[in-house]
Each structure stands twice: as structure tokens, then as C-alpha cells.
C-alpha positions in Angstrom: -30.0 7.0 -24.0 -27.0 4.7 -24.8 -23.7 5.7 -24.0 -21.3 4.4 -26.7 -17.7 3.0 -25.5 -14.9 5.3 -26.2 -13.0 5.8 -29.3 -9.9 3.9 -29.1 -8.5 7.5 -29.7 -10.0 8.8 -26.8 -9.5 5.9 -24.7 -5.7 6.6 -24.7 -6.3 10.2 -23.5 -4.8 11.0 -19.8 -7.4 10.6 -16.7 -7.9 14.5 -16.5 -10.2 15.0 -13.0 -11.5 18.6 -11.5 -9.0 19.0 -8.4 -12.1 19.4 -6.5 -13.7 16.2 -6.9 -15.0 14.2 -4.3 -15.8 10.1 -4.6 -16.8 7.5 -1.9 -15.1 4.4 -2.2 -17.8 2.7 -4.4 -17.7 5.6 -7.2 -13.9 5.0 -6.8 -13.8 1.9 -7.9 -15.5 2.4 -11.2 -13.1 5.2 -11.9 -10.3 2.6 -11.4 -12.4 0.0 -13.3 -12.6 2.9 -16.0 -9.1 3.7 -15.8 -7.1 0.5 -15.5 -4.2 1.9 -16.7 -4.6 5.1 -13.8 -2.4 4.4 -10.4 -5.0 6.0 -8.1 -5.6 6.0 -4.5 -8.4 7.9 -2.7 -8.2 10.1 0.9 -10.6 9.7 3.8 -12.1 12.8 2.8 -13.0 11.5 -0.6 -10.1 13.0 -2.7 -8.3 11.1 -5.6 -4.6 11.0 -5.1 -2.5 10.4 -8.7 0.1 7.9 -8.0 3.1 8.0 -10.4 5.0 4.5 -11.6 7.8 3.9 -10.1 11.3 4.5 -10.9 13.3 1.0 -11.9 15.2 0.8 -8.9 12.4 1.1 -6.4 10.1 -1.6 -8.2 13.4 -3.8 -8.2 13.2 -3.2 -4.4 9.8 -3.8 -4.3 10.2 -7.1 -5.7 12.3 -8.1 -3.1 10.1 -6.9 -0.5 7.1 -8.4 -1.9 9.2 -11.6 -2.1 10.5 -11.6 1.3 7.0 -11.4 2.8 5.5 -13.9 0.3 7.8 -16.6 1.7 7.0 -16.0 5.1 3.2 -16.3 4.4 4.0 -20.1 2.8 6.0 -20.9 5.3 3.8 -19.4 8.3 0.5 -20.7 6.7 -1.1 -18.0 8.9 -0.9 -15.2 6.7 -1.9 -14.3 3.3 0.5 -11.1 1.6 -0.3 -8.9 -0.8 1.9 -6.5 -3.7 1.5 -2.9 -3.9 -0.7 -3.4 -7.1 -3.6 -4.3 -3.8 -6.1 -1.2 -3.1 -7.6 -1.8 0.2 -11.2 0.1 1.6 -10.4 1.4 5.1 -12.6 1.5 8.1 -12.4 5.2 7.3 -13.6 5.0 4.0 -10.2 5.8 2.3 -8.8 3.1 -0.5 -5.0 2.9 -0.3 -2.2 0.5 -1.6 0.9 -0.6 0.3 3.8 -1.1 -1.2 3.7 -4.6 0.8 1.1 -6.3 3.0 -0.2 -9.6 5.4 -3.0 -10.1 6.5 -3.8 -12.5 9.0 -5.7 -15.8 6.9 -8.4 -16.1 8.8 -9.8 -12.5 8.4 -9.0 -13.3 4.7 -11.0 -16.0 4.2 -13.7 -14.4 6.2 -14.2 -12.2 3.3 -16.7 -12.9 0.4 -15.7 -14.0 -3.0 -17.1 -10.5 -4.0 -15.3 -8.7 -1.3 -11.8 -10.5 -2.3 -12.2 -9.7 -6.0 -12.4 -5.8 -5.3 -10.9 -3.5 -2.8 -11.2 -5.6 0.3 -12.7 -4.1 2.8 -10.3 -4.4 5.8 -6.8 -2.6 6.9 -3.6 -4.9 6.5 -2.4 -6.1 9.8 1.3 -5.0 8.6 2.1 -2.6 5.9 5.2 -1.9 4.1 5.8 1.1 2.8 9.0 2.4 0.5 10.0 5.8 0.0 11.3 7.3 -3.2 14.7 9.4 -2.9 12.6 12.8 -3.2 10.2 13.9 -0.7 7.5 15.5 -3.6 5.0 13.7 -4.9 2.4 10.9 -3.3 5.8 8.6 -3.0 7.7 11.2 -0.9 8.8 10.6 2.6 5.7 13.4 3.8 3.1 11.9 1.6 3.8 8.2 2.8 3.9 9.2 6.6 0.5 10.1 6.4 -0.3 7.0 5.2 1.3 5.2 7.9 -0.8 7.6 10.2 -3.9 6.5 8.3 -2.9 2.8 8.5 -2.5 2.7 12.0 -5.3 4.9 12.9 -7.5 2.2 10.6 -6.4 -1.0 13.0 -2.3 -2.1 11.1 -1.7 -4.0 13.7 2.6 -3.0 12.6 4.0 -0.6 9.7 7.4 -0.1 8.6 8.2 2.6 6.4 11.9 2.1 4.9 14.4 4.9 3.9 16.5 3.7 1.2 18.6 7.1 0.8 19.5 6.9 4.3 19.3 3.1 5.5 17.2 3.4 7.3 13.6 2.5 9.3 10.5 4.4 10.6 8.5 1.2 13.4 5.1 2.2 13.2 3.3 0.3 16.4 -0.5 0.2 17.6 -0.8 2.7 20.0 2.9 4.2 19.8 4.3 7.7 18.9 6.0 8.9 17.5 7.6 6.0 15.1 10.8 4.6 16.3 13.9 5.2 14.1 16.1 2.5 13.6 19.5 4.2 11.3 21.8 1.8 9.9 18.9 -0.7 9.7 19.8 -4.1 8.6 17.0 -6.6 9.8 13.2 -5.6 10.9 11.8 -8.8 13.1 7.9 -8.6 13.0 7.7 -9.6 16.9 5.0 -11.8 18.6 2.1 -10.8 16.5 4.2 -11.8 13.3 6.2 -14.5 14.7 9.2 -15.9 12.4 8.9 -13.0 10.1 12.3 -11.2 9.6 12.8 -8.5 6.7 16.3 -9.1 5.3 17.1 -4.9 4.4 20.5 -5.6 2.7 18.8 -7.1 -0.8 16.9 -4.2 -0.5 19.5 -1.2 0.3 21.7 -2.9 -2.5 19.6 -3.0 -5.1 
């Protein structure tokens, strides 16, 4: 039997999923390669988490961040960054996208060309993540400390989760907890590991 494409009427019809579904990270990719229009990420345990777009004033400050981190890679030459359009396949099976990543060159040209053209499997050594000004939803304060649980517990060498509402800064560390707080944050250096690298908050904040 031969399955016919989709109407163009029915390929503008909403990704509708049974809340109990369960994918590994292979049959998640064709849903996304099925759905390139869906934001999706998937769970550890195999679930399918709906991401909505963004509001205007977080992708501005997502461009910055994105932009920040882009000039340090060229200028370090050591690491290679990513947007938060980039799905990544965790150690633990889970596929999630930062809102802003490096990782180190080397590991990234370790890859294959087939690995780098679909979810790469590796964890970030940093990750960036931005929280919307209400805690509901996948982009909530809740949701995205899970994620920086998840992150660290899958080898981020660093994540820093930023508070725009408040100014402020959750340091996510291998090894450390709970995340140190930094209120009133203005700079985030990125330390030895990330030598040089020094996220500029106030482009952010003022967006």
C-alpha cells in the first residue's frame, strides 16, 4: 500500500497527539521532520513537550543572547554556538533545545556529517536558558529548571538560566546545588572552562 502525501488542507491542520504517547528519540525526529512548523521537544521518559513561540520581546532578547555567544565562539575559535532553533539527543535519550548554547569545537567536529545535520547527539557544554514572565507553560520558570536539572545531569559542563522580570540569574555548575542566585545581575563570566566569555545582561534586561 502507498500512502499518499497530505492534502494541502490537511497539512495545515494542528499537530493533535494522544497525551499518552510515548516516542524514542528516532521516532521523534520524523514527527519533527513531519511537523516542521511544530516547536517540539521530547522528555527522558519519551513524552512530547509542545513548545509555544515566543512572545516579541523574548526573541528580541534572544537575539542578543544568541549574538553575544556567537561572537565569543569567532573570537575564541574553540567553540562552536548554537540558537534555540538547535534540538539536541541527550545521553539520556531526551531531545531538548536551549535557548542558547557552545559546544566545545573539537567534540563538534568529532561528529558525523549525519550526526551534525540532525539532532546531535551530545549535551551542550553551556546552556542558556530564558524565562518567560509567567511561570505556566514549557517556558515558565518551573518548566525550564527542570531542564537545567536535565542538562547538568546529561554532562553541561555550566548553565545559566536568566530572570528577566526580576534581573536576575540562576549559575547552574557541574556537581553544585542548589544553583547560585545572583539578583541585580549585570555580567555572567563563563570562568576557566569558558575563558574570555562574558554575557553583557544589560542589552538583555533592556530590551
Amino acid at each position: 500500500m502507498t500512502l499518499a502525501p497530505p492534502s494541502p488542507s490537511t497539512a495545515q491542520q494542528p499537530l493533535q497527539l494522544p497525551w499518552n504517547l510515548r516516542l524514542n528519540a528516532d521516532q521523534f525526529e520524523l514527527v519533527c521532520q513531519a511537523n516542521p512548523d511544530a516547536v517540539l521537544e521530547l522528555t527522558a521518559d519519551g513524552q512530547l513537550i509542545a513548545m509555544t513561540p515566543t512572545g516579541s520581546e523574548t526573541g528580541a532578547r534572544n537575539n542578543e543572547l544568541s549574538y553575544q555567544l556567537r561572537r565569543f565562539a569567532k573570537a575564541s575559535g574553540n567553540w562552536q554556538g548554537f540558537d534555540s532553533s538547535t534540538g539536541f539527543r541527550l545521553p539520556d535519550g531526551s531531545v531538548l533545545s536551549p535557548d542558547a548554547s557552545l559546544v566545545r569545537l573539537d567534540r563538534w567536529r568529532a561528529l558525523s556529517q549525519e550526526q551534525r545535520r540532525g539532532f546531535s547527539p551530545l549535551c551542550p557544554d553551556l546552556v542558556v536558558e530564558l524565562a518567560s514572565s509567567s511561570d505556566e507553560g514549557p517556558r515558565g520558570v518551573g518548566a525550564l529548571r527542570r531542564k537545567m536539572v536535565s542538562y547538568r545531569a546529561n554532562g553541561a559542563q555550566l548553565g545559566w538560566l536568566l530572570l528577566p522580570e526580576e534581573r536576575a540569574a540562576e549559575i547552574w555548575r557541574t556537581g553544585a546545588a542548589p544553583p547560585e542566585r545572583v539578583a541585580d545581575a549585570r555580567t555572567l563570566d563563563g570562568g576557566e572552562l569558558f575563558a574570555g566569555l562574558e554575557l553583557d545582561l544589560a542589552p538583555i534586561w533592556e530590551v
